[in-house]
Structure formats: structure tokens, C-alpha cells
C-alpha positions as CSV (number, residue, x, y, z in Angstrom):
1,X,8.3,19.8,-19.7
2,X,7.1,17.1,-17.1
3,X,6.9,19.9,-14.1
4,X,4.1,20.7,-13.2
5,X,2.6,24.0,-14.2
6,X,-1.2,24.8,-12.6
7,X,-1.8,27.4,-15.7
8,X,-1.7,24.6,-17.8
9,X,-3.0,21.3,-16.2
10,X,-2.1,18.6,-18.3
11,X,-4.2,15.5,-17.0
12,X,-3.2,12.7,-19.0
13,X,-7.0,10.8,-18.0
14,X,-9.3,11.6,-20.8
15,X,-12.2,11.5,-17.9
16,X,-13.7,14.5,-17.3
17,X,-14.1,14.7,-13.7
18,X,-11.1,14.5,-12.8
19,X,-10.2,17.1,-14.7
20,X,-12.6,18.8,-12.8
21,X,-11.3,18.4,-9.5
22,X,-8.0,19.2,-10.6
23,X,-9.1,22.4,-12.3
24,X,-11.2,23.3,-8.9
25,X,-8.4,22.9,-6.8
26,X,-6.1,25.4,-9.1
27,X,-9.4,27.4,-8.9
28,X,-9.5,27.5,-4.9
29,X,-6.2,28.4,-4.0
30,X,-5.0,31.2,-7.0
31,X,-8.6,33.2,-5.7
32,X,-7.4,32.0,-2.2
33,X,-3.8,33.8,-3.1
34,X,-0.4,33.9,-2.1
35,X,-0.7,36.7,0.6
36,X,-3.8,35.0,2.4
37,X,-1.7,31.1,2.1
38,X,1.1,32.6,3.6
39,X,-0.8,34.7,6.5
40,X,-2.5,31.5,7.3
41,X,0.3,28.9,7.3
42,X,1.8,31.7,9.8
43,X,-1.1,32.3,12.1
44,X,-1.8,28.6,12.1
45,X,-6.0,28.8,12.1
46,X,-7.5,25.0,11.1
47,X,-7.7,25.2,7.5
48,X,-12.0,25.3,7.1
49,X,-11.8,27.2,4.5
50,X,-10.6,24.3,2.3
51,X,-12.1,21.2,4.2
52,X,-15.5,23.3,3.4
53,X,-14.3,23.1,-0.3
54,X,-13.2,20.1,-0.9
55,X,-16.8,18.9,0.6
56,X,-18.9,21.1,-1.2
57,X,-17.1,20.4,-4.4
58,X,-17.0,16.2,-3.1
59,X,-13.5,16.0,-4.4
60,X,-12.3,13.3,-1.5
61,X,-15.5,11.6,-2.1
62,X,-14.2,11.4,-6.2
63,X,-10.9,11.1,-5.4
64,X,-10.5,8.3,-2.0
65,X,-14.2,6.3,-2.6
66,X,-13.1,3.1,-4.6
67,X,-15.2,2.1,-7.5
68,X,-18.8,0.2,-6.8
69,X,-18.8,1.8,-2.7
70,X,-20.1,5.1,-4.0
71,X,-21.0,7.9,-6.4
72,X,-20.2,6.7,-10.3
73,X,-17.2,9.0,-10.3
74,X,-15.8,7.4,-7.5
75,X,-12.2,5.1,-8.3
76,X,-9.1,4.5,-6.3
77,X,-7.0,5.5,-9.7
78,X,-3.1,5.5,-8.6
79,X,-2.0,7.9,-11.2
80,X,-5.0,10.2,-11.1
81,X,-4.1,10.3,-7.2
82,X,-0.2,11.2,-8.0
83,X,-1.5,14.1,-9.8
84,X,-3.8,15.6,-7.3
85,X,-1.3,14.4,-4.3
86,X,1.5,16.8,-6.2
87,X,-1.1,19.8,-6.8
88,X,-2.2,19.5,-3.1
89,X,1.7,19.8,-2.4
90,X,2.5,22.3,-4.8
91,X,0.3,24.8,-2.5
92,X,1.3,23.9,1.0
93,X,1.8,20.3,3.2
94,X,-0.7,21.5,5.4
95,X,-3.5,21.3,2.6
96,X,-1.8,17.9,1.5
97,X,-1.9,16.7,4.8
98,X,-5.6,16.9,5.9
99,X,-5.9,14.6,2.5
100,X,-3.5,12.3,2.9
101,X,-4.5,11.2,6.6
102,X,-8.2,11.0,5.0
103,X,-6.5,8.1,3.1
104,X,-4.7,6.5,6.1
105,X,-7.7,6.7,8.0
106,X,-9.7,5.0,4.9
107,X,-7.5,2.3,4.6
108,X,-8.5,-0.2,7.3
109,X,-12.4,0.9,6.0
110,X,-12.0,-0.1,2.6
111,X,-10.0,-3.5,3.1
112,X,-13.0,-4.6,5.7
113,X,-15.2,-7.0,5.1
114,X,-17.8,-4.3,7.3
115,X,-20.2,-3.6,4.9
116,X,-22.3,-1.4,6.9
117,X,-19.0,0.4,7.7
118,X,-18.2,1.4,4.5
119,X,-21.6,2.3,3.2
120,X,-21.2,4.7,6.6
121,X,-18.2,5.6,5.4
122,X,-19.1,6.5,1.2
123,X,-21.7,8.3,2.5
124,X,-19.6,10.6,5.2
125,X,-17.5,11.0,1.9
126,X,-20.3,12.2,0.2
127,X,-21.2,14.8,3.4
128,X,-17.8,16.1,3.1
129,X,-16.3,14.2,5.9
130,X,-12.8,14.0,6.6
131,X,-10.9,10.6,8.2
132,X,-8.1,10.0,10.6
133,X,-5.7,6.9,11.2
134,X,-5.2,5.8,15.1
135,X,-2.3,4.0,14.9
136,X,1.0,5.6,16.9
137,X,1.3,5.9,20.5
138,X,3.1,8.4,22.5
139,X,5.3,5.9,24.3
140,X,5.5,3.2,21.2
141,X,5.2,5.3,18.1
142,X,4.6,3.4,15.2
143,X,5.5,-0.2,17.2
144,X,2.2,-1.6,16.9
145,X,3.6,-5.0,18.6
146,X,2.9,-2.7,22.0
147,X,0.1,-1.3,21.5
148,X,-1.6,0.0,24.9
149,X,-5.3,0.7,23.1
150,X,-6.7,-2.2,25.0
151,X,-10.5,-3.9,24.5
152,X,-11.8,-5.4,27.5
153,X,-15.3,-7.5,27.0
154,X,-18.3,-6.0,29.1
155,X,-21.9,-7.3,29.9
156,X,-23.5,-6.4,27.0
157,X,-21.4,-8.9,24.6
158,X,-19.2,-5.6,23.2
159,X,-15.9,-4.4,24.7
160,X,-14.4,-1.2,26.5
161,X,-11.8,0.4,25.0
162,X,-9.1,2.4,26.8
163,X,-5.7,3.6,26.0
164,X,-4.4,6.9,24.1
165,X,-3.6,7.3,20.7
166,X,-0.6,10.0,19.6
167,X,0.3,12.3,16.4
168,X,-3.3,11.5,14.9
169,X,-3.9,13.3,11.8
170,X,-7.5,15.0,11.6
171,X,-8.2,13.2,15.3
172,X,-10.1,16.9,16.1
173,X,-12.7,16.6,13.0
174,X,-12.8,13.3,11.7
175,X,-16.1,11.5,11.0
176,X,-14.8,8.1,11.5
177,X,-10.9,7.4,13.4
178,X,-10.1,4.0,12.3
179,X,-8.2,3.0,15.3
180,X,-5.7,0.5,16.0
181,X,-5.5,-1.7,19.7
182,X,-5.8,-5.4,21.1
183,X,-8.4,-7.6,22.8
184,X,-7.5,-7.8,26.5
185,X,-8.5,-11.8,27.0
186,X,-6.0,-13.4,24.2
187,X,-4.1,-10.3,22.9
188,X,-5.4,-10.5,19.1
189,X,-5.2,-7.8,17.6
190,X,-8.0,-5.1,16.1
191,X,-8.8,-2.5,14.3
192,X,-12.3,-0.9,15.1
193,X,-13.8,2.2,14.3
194,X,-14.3,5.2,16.8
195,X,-16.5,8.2,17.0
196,X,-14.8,11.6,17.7
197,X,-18.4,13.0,18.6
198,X,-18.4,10.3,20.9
199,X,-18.7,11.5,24.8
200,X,-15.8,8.5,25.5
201,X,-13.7,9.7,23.4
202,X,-11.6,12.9,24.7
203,X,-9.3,15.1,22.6
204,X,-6.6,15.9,24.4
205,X,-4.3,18.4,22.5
206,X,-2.4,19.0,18.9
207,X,0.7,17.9,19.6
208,X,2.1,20.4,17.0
209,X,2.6,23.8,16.4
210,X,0.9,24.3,12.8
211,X,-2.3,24.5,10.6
212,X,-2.6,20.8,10.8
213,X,-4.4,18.9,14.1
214,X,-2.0,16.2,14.8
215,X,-4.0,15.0,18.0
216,X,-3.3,12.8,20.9
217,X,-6.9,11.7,22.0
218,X,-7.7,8.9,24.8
219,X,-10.8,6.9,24.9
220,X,-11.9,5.9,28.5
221,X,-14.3,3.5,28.4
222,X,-15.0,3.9,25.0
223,X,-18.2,1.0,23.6
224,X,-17.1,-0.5,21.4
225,X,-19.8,-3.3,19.4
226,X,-19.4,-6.2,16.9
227,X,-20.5,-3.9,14.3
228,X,-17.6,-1.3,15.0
229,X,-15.4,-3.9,14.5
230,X,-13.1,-3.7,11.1
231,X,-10.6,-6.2,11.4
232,X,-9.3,-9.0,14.2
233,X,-6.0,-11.1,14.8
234,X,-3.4,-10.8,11.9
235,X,-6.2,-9.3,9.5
236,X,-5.8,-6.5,11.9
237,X,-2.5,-6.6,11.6
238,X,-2.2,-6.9,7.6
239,X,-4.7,-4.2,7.1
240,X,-2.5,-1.7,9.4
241,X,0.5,-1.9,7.6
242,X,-1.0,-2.6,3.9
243,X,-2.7,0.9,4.4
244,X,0.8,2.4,5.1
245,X,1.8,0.6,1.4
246,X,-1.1,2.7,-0.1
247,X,-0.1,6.1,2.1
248,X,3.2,6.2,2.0
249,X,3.4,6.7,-2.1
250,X,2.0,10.0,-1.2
251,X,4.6,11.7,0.5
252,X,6.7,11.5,-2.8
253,X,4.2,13.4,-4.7
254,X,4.1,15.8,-1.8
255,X,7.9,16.5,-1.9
256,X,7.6,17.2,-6.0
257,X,5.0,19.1,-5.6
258,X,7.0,21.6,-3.1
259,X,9.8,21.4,-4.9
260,X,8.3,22.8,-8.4
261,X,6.3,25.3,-6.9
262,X,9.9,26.5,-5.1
263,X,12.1,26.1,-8.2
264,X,9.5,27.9,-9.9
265,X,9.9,31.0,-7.2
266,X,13.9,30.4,-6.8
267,X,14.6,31.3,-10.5
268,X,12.5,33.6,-11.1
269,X,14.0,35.6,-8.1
270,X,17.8,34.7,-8.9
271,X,17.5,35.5,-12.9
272,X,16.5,38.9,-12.0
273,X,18.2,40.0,-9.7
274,X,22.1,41.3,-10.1
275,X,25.2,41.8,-7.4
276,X,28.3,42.8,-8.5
277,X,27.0,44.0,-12.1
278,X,25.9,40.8,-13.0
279,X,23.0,38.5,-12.8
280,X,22.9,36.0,-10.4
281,X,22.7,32.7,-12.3
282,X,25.6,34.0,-14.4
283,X,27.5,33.0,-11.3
284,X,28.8,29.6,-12.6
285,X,28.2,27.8,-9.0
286,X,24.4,29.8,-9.1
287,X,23.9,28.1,-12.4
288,X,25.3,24.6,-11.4
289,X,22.8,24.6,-8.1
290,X,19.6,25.5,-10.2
291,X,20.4,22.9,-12.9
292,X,21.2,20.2,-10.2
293,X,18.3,20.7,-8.5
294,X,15.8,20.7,-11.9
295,X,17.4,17.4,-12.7
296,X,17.2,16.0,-9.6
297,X,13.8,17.2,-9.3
298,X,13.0,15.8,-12.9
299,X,14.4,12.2,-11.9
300,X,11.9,12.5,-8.8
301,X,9.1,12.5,-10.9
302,X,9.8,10.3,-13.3
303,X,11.1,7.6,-11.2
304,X,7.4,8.2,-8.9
305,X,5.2,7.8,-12.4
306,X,7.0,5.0,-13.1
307,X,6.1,3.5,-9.3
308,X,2.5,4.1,-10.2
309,X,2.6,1.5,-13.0
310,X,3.6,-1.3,-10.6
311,X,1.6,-0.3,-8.4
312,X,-1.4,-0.7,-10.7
313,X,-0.5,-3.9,-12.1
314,X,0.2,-5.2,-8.5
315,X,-1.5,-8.6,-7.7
316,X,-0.7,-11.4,-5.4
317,X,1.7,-12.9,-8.0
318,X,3.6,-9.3,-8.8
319,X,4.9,-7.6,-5.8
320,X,7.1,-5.6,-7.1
321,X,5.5,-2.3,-5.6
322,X,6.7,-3.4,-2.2
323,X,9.8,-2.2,-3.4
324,X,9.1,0.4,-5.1
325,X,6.8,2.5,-3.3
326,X,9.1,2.4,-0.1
327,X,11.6,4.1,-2.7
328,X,9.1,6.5,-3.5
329,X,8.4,7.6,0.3
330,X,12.4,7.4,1.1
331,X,14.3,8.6,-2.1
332,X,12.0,10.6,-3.4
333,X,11.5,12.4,-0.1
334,X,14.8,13.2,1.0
335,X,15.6,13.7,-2.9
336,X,13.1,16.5,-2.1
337,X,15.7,18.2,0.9
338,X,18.3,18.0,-1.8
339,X,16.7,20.2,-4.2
340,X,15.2,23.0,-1.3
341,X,19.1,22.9,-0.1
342,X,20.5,23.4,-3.7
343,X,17.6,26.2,-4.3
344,X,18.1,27.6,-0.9
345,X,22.3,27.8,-1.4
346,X,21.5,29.5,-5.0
347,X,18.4,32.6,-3.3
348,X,20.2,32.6,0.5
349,X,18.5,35.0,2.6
350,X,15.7,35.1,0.3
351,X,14.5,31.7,1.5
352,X,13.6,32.9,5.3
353,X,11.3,35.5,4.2
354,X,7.8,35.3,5.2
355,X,6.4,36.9,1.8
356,X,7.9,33.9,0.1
357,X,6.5,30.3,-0.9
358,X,9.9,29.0,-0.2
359,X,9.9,30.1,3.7
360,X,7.3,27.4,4.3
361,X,8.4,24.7,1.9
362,X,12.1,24.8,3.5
363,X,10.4,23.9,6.4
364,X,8.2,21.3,5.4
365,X,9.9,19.5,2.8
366,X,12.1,18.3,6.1
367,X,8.4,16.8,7.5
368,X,8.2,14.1,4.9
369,X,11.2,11.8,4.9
370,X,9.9,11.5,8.5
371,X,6.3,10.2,8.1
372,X,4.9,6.4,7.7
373,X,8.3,5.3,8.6
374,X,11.7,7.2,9.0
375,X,14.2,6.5,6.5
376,X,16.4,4.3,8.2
377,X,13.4,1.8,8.6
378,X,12.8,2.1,4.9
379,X,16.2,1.5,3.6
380,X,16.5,-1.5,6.4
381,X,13.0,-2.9,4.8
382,X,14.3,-2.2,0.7
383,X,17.4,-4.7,2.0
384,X,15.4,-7.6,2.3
385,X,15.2,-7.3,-1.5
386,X,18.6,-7.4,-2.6
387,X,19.5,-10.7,-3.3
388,X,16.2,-11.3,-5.4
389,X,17.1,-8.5,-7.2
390,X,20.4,-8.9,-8.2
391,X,20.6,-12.3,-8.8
392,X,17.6,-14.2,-9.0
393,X,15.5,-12.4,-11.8
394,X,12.3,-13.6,-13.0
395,X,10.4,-12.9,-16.2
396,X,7.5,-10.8,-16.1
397,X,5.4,-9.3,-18.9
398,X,6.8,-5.5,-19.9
399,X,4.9,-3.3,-18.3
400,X,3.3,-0.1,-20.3
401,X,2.1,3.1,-18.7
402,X,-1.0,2.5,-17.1
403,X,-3.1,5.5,-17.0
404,X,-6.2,4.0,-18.0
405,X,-9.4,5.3,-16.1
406,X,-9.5,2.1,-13.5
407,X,-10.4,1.1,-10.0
408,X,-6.7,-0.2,-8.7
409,X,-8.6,-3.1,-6.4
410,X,-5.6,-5.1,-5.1
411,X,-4.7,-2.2,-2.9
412,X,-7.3,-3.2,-1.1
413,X,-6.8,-6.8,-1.3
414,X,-3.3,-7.2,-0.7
415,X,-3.3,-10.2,1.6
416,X,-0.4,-11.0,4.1
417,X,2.2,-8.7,4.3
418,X,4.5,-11.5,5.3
419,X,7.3,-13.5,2.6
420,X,9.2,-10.0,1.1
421,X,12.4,-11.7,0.8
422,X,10.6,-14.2,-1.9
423,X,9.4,-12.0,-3.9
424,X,11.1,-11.7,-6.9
425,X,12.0,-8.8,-9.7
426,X,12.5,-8.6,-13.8
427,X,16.3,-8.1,-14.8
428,X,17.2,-4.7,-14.3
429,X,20.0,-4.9,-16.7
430,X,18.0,-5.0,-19.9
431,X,17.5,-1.0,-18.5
432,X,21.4,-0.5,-17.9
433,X,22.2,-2.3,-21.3
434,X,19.9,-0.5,-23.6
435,X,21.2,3.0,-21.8
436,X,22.7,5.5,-24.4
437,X,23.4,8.4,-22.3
438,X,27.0,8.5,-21.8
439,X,26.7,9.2,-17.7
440,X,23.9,6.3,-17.5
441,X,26.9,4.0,-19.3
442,X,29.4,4.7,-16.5
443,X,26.3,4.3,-13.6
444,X,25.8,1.1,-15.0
445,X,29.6,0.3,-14.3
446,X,29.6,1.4,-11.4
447,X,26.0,-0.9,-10.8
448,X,27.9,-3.6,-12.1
449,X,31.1,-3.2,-9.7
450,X,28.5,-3.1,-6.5
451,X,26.7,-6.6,-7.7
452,X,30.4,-8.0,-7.8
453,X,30.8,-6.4,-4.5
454,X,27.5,-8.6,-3.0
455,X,28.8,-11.4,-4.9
456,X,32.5,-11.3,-3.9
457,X,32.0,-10.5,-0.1
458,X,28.7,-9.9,0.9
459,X,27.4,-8.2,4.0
460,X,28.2,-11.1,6.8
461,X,25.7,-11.4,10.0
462,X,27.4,-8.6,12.0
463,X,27.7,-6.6,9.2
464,X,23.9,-6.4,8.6
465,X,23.1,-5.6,12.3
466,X,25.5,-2.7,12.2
467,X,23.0,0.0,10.9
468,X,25.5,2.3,10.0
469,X,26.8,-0.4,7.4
470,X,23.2,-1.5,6.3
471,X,22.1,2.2,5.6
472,X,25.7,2.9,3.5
473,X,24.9,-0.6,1.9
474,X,21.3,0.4,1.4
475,X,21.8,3.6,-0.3
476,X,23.5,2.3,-3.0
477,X,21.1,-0.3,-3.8
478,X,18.3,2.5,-3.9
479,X,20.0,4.3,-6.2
480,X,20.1,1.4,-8.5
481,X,16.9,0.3,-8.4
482,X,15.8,4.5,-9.1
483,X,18.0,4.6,-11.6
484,X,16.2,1.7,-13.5
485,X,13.0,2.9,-12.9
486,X,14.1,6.2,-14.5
487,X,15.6,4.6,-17.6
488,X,12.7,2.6,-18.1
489,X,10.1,5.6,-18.2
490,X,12.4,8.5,-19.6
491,X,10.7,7.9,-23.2
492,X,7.6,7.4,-21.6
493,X,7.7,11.0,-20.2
494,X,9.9,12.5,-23.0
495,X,12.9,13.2,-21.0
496,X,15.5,14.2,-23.8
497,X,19.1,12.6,-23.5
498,X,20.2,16.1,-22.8
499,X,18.6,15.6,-19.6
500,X,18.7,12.1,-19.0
501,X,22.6,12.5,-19.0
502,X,22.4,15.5,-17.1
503,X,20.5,13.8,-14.2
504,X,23.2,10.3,-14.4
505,X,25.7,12.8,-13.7
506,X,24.5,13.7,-10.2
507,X,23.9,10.0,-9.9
508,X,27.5,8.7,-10.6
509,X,28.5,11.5,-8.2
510,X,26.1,9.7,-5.6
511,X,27.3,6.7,-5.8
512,X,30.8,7.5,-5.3
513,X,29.7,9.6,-2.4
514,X,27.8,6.3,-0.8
515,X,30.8,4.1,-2.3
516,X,33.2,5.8,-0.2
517,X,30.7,5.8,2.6
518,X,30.5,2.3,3.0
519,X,34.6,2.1,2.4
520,X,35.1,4.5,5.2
521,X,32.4,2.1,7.3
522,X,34.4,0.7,10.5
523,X,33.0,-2.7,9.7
524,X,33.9,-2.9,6.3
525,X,36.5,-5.3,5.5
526,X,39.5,-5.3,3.1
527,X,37.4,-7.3,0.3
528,X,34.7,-4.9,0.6
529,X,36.9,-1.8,0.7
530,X,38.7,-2.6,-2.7
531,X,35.1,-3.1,-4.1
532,X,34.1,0.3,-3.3
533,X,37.1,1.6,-4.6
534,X,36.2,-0.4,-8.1
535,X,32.6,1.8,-7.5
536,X,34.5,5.4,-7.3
537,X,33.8,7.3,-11.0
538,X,34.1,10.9,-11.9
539,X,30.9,11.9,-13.5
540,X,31.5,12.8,-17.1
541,X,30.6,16.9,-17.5
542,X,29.8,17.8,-21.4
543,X,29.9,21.9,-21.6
544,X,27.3,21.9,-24.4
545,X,24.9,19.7,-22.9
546,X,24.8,21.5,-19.6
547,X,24.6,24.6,-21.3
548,X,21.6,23.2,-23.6
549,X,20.1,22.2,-20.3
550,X,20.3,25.2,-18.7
551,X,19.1,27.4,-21.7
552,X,16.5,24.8,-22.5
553,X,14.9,23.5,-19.3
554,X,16.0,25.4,-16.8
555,X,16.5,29.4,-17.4
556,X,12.9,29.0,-19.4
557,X,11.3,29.1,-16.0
558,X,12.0,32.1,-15.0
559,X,8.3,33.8,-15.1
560,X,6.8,30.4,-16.3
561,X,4.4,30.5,-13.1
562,X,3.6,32.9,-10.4
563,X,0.9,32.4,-7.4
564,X,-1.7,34.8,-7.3
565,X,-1.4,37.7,-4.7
């Protein structure tokens, strides 16, 4: 089975640390225990307990130091990352979190040309030291075109900085806060690196309520010299929003990560328990919920593995993983709500109480659709790809797994973040043509019907500043693009047809639902409408499959894995 199961880690890497960290991790939290997770997510106490372990242990340093900048054990792997970015999840956000701001905050460090910055920086790892990412501001958010973090020059030959920085992960502890602002004399951007220790620089509050320190902090007068500099002018720029390509993969792995652990507690509380002298899940809309949601949960994972490989064979000729890592922090993520709201339907009350793994996860799974961009942005940045996609293909070589123990060193090399709309993508109907599954057939109908749609009568000028219109439009061509993904790495993770068809049945259903979405669309017109209407299938259910499914892949969980009290 491809979910993950902490009794019996499964690291495909044959490299030993990594292993390790992995097993250490499992280690921490099962003596840590279910009781003491849940008591602390409640009371909300800064989580020292594991930023003490991870830096005793040096598993950031391992895990976020890229090969030749520190220890030997040290690589920026992609797919080891998944793994440990999906355990961190599978215990709580909160532990997730502190990690995944770490790599925010690392970001602008690693793509400088600062050398004395980053050997600062590998050996904070090293200490144990965490990292935070100072880009959003309380009145601009994430609009880094207004940026109020403003460097004024001074009499020594440095600058001044002054301005506040808003919803800063680890702001309260980090050793270095790679933070974002603009030179006062030309406007030119800059990224420079800031000193929470420092007596300029003021912590002003979490702006949450929770275990995590999401801080606003202001630096007043704040020194800032050449040799805290990072990045200037459109460098700056490029390295702020190439370190949210890197981040934002993560919150994918987060949302699997929640969602197993919670499918694993959801069935093993439904299977035994019994109202009306039955068990639960022989309730036929019971059994429907938990097998929806372990397909849907099983497409999540597949279609992020899959990401990872483009990812790592990224370069300034393949781009492809600016597509597909946006899918990864929007489908995937809000694929995530789908399968808490199916498990939540199927364990009701269940799901608020505070003895239970789920009562935090229904919470937080909502968190991460939300972070390094909302959806809407996502889906409105995916739709510069369309056109290249559908109909100007170009060939590429086929791309294998790629687990291979490696330093992925584009990442931090990837050059302007300008020219999406040229980049180009292989044929994704090799996928849809060499699809056996009887449900994937009738998607790839349906796939078909929507290019006909762009061809025939495309989105006109209006029509793609009416959001409403692009975010119906844009939904469908996600699902396409995951479901290609998903074909092309079902035999890769030995996803049987049984569930390959099972998890094309929800998607036929979705693309109905979006079809009639956009149909329904004010701005739509008549053209468009009779297109959607040539989109509208019935998925196609097979009794014996489903029931293989749920006998097979889903019941089988029931007591598979249990937190330690």
C-alpha cells in the first residue's frame, strides 16, 4: 500500500542517514504520545521539546543544508524531503510548520551569492538553529510590489532599515530572518538578512492563536551592512518568489500526511463500532465516504511523487515544475479538505473530540490551501499554461523515477521567474491514450471535449478577467493535468487498476461538477455552454471492483496503525 505507515517506514533511498532521521522522528513522537501531542496542541506552549530534538539529532541540518555548504550528509534531495515533509504532517502541522518556514527562511540564503552568509548559516544548522522568511506585511500581505521594509543609506556606507514584517514563521527564535524590503534612493529591491537577537529588531506579538509563533516584528533603525546583504534589484525579486517554488511543494506533503494519519483513526473507530445492530461501515453511504476518501487520498500521493520527478530534473530548458508544483500546493491541498470532510461525514461527532487525532487535523487541514498563495492565485497562475499545454507540445526525454541519493541544485539556480506562458510541456495524450481503466477512458473523453471547448470558443478578454469564469475554467484544466500525472506514475507506485479506476470515477464526477460550473457561469456563452454539456459523464460504478476496493485497501486498515498513548 503507498500510505504511509510509521511502523513500517519504507524509505525508498538506500542512504542510511536518512533513514535515520526518519526513524528518529517516528522515535520522538510515539515516546512523545498521543495524550501529551494532543494536551499540547491544546494548551498551545512553543513546541521546545522538538526544536531541541531536531537540533540535537541535526536533522534540519541533514535535511535543508544543500550538498558542498555543510556536513557530508547534507543534500537538498526532493523526494527524501516529500517523505520527511508527510511524516512531520502525519503528527501535527504545528511540528510541520516550524520546518517548513526553516526552508522559506533558507531560501534567499542558499540562492546568494553571500558566501560568508551561508557558511553563517550551515553552521547555525549545525547548532540546531531554526530560520524564518520576512516577506508579508500586515497591510500588503504577500504583494511584495508594496513593500513598506524600507533601507535608507547612513554615514557609515550601510543602511537603516525600518518597516514591519507580518505572519512570520519562527520570527520569535530564528537564528537568521531573511527579510524582504527596498532601498529608499531608487526603489530596488532587497533581500538582507536580520538578527532577531538584535536590539533593533522588536517582536511585537504572534499573530495567532496556536503552538506555532507566526510573528509580526518591526525593525527601527535596524544596521544593516554590505555584508548582510543577500540579494539586490530583480535578483531580489527572483530569489523571493523562486523560494516560494521550493516551499510551496511542501504543503501537499503536509495535507497527505494529515490525512493518513486521520483515515487511519476514522476507520478504525467506524469498523468497530455498531448503531442499529450493525456496524458502521456496513452502512452503504459509510462505506462509499471511506472508500472515496482513500482514493482520493491515494491520487494525492501519487500525483505529488510524480511532481518530485520534475522537479528534480528541472533546468533552465525544462520548466515543467512550474506547473506542477503549484498543483501540488493547490489540488493537493484542498484534495486534502475533501478527504477530512468525507472522513468527518462517515465518524460525525467523533471528529470534535479532544482525545482524537482527527480534532486537530480537521482544523488544520483548512490552514494549507491558504499558505504561499491562496488558491485562487494559483489556479489564475496554472492558466498561463493552457495553451502550451494543449496544443503546442514539445518532445522531452521520458522521465523515470528519480530517487537517486542527489543534490537537486537548480532549485537554487532557477534564474528569472519571468516567460511562463513560453514554456512548453510533453503530450499529455500519450497518458490518456495508453489508459486501460475503464473510468480513466471516459476522463479522457471528457479531456478531449474540454480541448475542443478551448479550441472552438475560447475564453475571450472579459472572460479571463472575470475570476469567477477563470477559477471554473481553471479547475478543469487542473484536473487534467493531475490526472496525467497520476496515470503516468500509477505503475511506478503499484497502484492496481482496481484502484486506478476507482480514483477516475471520483474524477469523471469532478469534472462534470466543474463542467456544469463553468455552464452555469454568467459569462459563459452559448458556444461554451454546449461544450460543457459535451463534458457532462456519469462515472461508470463496477460493484465488484468497489467491493474489491473496499475489502482490499480500505477495510484492511482498520488497526493497521495506532499512536502511542
Amino acid at each position: 500500500m503507498i500510505l504511509l505507515d510509521p511502523r513500517n517506514l519504507a524509505c525508498t533511498s538506500p542512504d542510511a542517514r536518512s533513514q535515520e532521521v526518519l526513524e528518529k522522528v517516528v522515535a520522538f513522537f510515539e515516546a512523545k504520545g498521543k495524550q501529551k501531542l494532543l494536551e499540547d496542541y491544546y494548551a498551545r506552549p512553543w513546541y521546545e521539546d522538538f526544536v531541541e530534538f531536531v537540533g540535537r539529532e541535526r536533522i534540519f541540518a541533514t535535511m535543508c543544508t544543500p550538498e558542498g555548504e555543510g556536513a557530508p550528509d547534507g543534500r537538498w534531495d526532493t523526494h527524501r524531503i516529500a517523505q520527511f515533509a508527510e511524516l512531520l504532517g502525519f503528527y501535527g502541522l504545528q511540528y510541520w510548520y516550524v520546518w517548513q518556514v526553516s526552508v522559506l527562511g533558507l531560501g534567499p540564503i542558499w540562492m546568494s551569492g553571500n558566501e560568508e552568509l551561508r557558511k553563517k548559516t550551515a553552521a547555525a544548522l549545525e547548532a540546531g538553529g531554526i530560520f524564518a522568511f520576512g516577506l508579508s506585511e500586515k497591510t500588503h500581505g504577500a504583494d511584495i510590489y508594496s513593500t513598506d521594509m524600507v533601507l535608507t543609506k547612513d554615514e557609515s556606507g550601510g543602511w537603516r532599515a525600518n518597516g514591519r514584517k507580518y505572519y512570520i514563521g519562527n520570527g520569535n527564535r530564528a537564528a537568521i530572518v531573511s527579510t524582504f524590503g527596498r532601498f529608499a534612493d531608487d526603489d530596488e529591491y532587497v533581500f538582507f538578512a536580520a538578527d532577531p537577537k538584535h536590539e533593533s529588531y522588536h517582536l511585537i506579538q504572534n499573530v495567532v492563536s496556536s503552538q506555532n509563533y507566526v510573528s509580526e516584528y518591526e525593525l527601527r533603525d535596524y544596521p544593516v551592512r554590505e555584508e548582510d546583504v543577500l540579494h539586490k534589484g530583480r535578483d531580489a525579486w527572483n530569489a523571493a518568489l523562486n523560494t516560494v517554488n521550493i516551499g510551496k511543494y511542501n504543503l501537499g506533503w503536509a495535507s497527505v500526511g494529515i490525512c493518513t494519519h486521520s483515515l487511519y483513526e476514522a476507520i478504525t473507530h467506524a469498523h468497530n463500532r455498531r448503531l442499529y445492530g450493525m456496524r458502521v461501515t456496513d452502512m452503504s453511504h459509510v462505506r462509499r465516504m471511506f472508500v472515496e476518501a482513500t482514493a482520493r487520498l491515494v491520487a494525492m500521493k501519487t500525483f505529488a511523487l510524480r511532481a518530485a520527478d520534475y522537479m528534480r530534473v528541472a533546468s533552465s530548458e525544462d520548466r515543467r515544475y512550474l506547473l506542477y508544483n503549484p498543483m501540488v500546493k493547490m489540488k493537493v491541498t484542498t484534495q486534502g479538505e475533501k478527504v477530512i470532510d468525507l472522513l468527518w461525514d462517515a465518524i460525525a461527532a467523533k471528529g470534535f473530540e479532544k482525545s482524537t487525532y482527527f480534532g486537530q487535523a480537521a482544523i488544520d487541514i483548512r490552514a494549507l490551501p491558504k499558505l504561499e498563495g491562496t488558491v485562487h492565485v494559483n489556479i489564475a497562475l496554472i492558466a498561463k499554461f493552457m495553451p502550451n499545454y494543449f496544443f503546442n507540445p514539445d518532445e522531452y526525454p521520458e522521465v523515470e523515477p528519480q530517487r537517486e541519493d542527489r543534490n537537486d541544485d537548480f532549485l537554487f539556480d532557477q534564474g528569472s521567474t519571468r516567460g511562463l506562458s513560453q514554456i512548453r510541456f510533453h503530450d499529455y495524450q500519450a497518458s490518456f491514450d495508453a489508459a486501460t481503466a475503464p473510468n480513466a477512458r471516459l476522463f479522457a473523453e471528457q479531456t478531449r471535449a474540454f480541448r475542443e471547448l478551448l479550441q472552438g470558443s475560447p475564453p475571450d478578454a472579459d472572460q479571463m478577467k472575470d475570476v469567477d469564469f477563470l477559477l471554473a475554467l481553471g479547475e478543469m484544466f487542473a484536473l487534467v493535468v493531475y490526472a496525467q500525472l497520476i496515470l503516468e506514475n500509477a505503475g511506478h507506485c503499484e497502484i492496481d487498476d482496481d484502484m486506478l479506476d476507482q480514483i477516475f470515477e471520483f474524477m469523471v464526477a469532478d469534472m462534470t461538477r466543474h463542467a456544469t460550473e463553468l455552464l452555469a457561469e454568467p459569462s459563459s456563452n452559448d458556444a461554451q455552454m454546449k461544450a460543457c454539456r459535451e463534458i457532462v459523464r456519469k462515472p461508470l460504478r463496477d460493484e465488484a471492483r468497489y467491493d474489491r476496493v473496499w475489502e482490499r485497501q480500505v477495510v484492511v486498515l482498520d488497526g493497521a496503525y495506532e499512536m502511542n498513548a
